[in-house]
PAZA-194025 format. One record per residue (C-alpha): residue in one letter; x, z, y. Coordinates in steps of 0.05 Angstrom, whole numbers. Example, Ala and Ser with C-alpha at 12.3 -4.5 7.8 and 13.67 -1.06 7.14 Angstrom:
2
<r type="a" x="246" z="156" y="-90"/>
<r type="s" x="273" z="143" y="-21"/>
This chain:
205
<r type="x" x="697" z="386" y="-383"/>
<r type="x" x="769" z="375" y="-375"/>
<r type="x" x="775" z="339" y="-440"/>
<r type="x" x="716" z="294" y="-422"/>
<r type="x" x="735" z="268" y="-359"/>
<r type="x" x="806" z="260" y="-383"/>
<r type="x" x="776" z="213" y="-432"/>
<r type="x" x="744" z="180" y="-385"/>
<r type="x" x="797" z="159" y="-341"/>
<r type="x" x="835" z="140" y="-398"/>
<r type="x" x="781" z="93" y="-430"/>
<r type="x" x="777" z="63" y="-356"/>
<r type="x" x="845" z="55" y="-344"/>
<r type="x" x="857" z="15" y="-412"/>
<r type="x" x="788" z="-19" y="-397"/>
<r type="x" x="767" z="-5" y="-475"/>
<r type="x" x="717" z="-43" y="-511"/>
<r type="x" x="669" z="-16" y="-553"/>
<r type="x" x="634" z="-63" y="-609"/>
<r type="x" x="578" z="-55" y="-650"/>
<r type="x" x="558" z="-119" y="-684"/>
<r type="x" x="542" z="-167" y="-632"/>
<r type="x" x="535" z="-121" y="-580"/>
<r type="x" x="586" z="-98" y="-526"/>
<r type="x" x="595" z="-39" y="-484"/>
<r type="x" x="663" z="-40" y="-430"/>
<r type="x" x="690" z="19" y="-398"/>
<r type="x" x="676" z="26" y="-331"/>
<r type="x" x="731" z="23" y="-276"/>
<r type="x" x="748" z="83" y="-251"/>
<r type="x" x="716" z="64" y="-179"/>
<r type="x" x="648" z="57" y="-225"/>
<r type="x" x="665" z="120" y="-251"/>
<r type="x" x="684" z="157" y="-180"/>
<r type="x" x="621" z="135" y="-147"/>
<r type="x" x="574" z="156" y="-208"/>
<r type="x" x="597" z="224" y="-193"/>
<r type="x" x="597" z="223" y="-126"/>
<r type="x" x="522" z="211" y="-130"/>
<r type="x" x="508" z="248" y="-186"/>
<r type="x" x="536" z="308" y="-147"/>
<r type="x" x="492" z="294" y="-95"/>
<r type="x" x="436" z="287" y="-134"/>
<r type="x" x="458" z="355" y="-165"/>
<r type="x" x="457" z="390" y="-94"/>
<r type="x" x="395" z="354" y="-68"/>
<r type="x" x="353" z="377" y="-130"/>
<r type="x" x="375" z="451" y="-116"/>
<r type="x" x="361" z="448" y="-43"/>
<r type="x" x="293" z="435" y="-55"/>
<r type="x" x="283" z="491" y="-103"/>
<r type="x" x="331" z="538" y="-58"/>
<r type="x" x="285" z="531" y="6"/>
<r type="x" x="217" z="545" y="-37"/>
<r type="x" x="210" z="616" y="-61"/>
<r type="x" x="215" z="671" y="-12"/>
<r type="x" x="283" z="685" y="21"/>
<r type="x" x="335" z="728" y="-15"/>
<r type="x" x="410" z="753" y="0"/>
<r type="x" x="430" z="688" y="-55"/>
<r type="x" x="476" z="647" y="-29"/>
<r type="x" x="469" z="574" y="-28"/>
<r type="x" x="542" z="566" y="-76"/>
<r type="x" x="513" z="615" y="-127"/>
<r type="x" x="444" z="583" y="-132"/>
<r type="x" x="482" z="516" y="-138"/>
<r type="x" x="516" z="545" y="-202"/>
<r type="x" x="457" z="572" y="-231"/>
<r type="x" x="410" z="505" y="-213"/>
<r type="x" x="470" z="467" y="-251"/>
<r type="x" x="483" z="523" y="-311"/>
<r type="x" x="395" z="515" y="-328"/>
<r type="x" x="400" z="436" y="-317"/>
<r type="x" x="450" z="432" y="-373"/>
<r type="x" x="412" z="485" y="-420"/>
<r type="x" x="350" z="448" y="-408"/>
<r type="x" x="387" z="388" y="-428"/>
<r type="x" x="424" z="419" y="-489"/>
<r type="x" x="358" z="442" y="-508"/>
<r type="x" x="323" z="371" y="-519"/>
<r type="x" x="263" z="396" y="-496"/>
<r type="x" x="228" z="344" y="-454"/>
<r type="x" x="247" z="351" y="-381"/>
<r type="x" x="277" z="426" y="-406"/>
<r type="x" x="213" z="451" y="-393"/>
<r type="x" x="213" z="537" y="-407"/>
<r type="x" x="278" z="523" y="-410"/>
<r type="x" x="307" z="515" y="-346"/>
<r type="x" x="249" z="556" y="-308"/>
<r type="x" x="267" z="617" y="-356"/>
<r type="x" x="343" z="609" y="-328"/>
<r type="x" x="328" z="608" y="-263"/>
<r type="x" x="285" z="663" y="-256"/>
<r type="x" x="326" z="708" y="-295"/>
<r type="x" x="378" z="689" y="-242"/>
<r type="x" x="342" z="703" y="-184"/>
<r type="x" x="352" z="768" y="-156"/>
<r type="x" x="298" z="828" y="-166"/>
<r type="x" x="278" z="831" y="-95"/>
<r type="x" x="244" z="750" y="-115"/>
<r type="x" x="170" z="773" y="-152"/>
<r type="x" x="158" z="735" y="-218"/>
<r type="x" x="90" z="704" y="-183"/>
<r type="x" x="134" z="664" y="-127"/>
<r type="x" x="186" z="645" y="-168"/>
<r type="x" x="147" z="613" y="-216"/>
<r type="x" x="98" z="580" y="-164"/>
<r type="x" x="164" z="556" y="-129"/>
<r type="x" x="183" z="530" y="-195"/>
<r type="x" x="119" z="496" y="-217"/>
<r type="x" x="121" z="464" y="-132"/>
<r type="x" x="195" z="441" y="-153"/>
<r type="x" x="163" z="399" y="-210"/>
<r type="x" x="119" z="367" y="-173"/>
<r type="x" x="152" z="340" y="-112"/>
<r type="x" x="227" z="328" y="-155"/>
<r type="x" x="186" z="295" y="-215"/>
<r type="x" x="116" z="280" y="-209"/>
<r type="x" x="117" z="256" y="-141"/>
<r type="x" x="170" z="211" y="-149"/>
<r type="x" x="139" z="183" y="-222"/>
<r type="x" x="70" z="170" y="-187"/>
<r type="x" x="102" z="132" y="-129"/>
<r type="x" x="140" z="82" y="-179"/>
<r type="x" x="69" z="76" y="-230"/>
<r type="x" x="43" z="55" y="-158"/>
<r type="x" x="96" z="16" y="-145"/>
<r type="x" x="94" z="-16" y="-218"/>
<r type="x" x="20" z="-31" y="-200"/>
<r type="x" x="37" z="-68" y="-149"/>
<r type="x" x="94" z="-113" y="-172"/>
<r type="x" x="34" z="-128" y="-236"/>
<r type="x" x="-11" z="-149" y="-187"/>
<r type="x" x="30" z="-186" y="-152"/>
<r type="x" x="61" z="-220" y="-215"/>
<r type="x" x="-22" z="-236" y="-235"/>
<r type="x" x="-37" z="-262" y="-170"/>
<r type="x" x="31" z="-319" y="-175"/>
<r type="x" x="6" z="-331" y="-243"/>
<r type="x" x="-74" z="-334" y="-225"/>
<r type="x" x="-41" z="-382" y="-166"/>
<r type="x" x="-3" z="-428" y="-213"/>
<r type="x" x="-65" z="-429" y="-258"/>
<r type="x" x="-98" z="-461" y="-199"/>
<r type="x" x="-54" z="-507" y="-181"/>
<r type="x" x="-43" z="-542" y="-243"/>
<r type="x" x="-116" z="-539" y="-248"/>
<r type="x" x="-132" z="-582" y="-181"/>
<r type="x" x="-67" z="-620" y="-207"/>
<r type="x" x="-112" z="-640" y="-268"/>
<r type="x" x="-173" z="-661" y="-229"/>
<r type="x" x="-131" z="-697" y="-182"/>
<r type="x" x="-150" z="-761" y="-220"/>
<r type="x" x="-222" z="-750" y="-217"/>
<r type="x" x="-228" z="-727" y="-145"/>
<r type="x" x="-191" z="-792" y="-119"/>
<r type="x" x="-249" z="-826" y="-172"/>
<r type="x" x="-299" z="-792" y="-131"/>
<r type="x" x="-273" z="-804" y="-69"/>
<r type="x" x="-273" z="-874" y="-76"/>
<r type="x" x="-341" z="-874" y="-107"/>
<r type="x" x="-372" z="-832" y="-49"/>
<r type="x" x="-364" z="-880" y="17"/>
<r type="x" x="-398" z="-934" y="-25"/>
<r type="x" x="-447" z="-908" y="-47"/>
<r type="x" x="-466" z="-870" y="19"/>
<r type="x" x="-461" z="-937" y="54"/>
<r type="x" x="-509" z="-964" y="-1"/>
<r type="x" x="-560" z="-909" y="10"/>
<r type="x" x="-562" z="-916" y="95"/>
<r type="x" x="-572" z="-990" y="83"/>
<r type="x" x="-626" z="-990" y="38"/>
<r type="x" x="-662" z="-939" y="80"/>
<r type="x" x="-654" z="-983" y="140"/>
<r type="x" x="-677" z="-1034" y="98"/>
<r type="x" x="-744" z="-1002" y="90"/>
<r type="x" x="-756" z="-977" y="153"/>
<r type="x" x="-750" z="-1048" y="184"/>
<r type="x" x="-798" z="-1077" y="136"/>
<r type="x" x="-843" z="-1014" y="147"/>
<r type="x" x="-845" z="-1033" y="219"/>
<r type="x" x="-859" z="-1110" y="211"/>
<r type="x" x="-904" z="-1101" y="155"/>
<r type="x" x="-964" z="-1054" y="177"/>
<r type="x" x="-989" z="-1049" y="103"/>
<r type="x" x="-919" z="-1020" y="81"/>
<r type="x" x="-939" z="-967" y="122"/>
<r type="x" x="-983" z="-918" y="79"/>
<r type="x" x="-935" z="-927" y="25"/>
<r type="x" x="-876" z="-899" y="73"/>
<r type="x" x="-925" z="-842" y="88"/>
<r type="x" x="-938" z="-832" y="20"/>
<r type="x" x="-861" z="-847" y="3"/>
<r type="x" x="-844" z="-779" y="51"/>
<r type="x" x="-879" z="-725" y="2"/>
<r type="x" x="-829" z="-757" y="-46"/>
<r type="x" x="-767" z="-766" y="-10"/>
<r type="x" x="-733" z="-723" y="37"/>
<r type="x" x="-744" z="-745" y="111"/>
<r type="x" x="-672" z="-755" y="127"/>
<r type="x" x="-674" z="-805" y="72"/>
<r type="x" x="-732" z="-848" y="95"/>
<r type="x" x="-710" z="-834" y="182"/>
<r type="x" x="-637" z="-850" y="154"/>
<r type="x" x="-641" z="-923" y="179"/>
């Protein structure tokens, strides 16, 4: 452990460069470095808190559990099993003292699990969700807009097409309603003209 963080600060201090055809990793500075371990210590003693306060109380101390919490993280990782499942859960509970029953322990084990990894992974998929949907929505919205963009042209066609042709329609109609009243023989065909037009059309004048 000393070795490693020895090499460490060294690599940071000279600010090495390692190269591996066109790609580039730099040492971190040693206030990268510092603050990684500040919160991976942290991380360390939050992880064990939850798992210290879930099986039934014992004479463990909090500094010993600590230890062991740490000793089965890093056999679970040494392992390569995924997560260190068995693993780390066979550490722990062979650590725990014998007034602890095997049922408890492994419940609190199995509760650790869920609230320090499955928890946490189903709040980001949820959170992943989101960001999609979001990401759909800007590009359903974009769709949209270059859309109307496209049928710009033909709306302001439309729109120009539209007053005319209403003002077309209301004149003709008052057209034929003021030779339907001077004309009395006009007047059966305006009856007979409402079965075939609406009666907004032929009232319109």
């Amino acid at each position: 452990m000393v070795t490693i963080l020895a090499l460490t600060a060294y690599l940071a201090i000279r600010r090495s460069t390692i190269k591996i055809g066109r790609f580039r990793i730099d040492a971190p500075s040693l206030t990268v470095i510092a603050r990684q371990m500040v919160f991976t210590a942290l991380d360390l003693v939050f992880a064990a808190s939850t798992l210290y306060i879930l099986p039934p109380a014992s004479d463990l101390g909090f500094t010993t559990f600590v230890a062991i919490f740490i000793v089965a993280m890093n056999a679970g990782m040494l392992s390569h099993v995924p997560g260190g499942i068995g693993v780390f859960e066979s550490i722990v509970i062979a650590a725990l003292p014998a007034s602890i029953p095997l049922e408890p322990a492994a419940a609190a084990l199995l509760l650790y699990r869920l609230i320090y990894y499955l928890l946490p992974f189903a709040a980001a998929v949820m959170l992943l969700a989101l960001l999609e949907l979001r990401m759909v929505g800007t590009r359903a919205k974009q769709r949209l807009v270059r859309a109307a963009a496209a049928a710009e042209p033909i709306m302001r066609s439309v729109s120009a097409i539209v007053p005319v042709a209403m003002a077309a329609m209301v004149f003709v109609s008052g057209l034929w309603m003021l030779f339907s009243a001077l004309i009395p023989n006009i007047n059966r065909t305006a009856g007979e003209l409402e079965h075939l037009l609406p009666l907004a059309f032929v009232e319109g004048g």
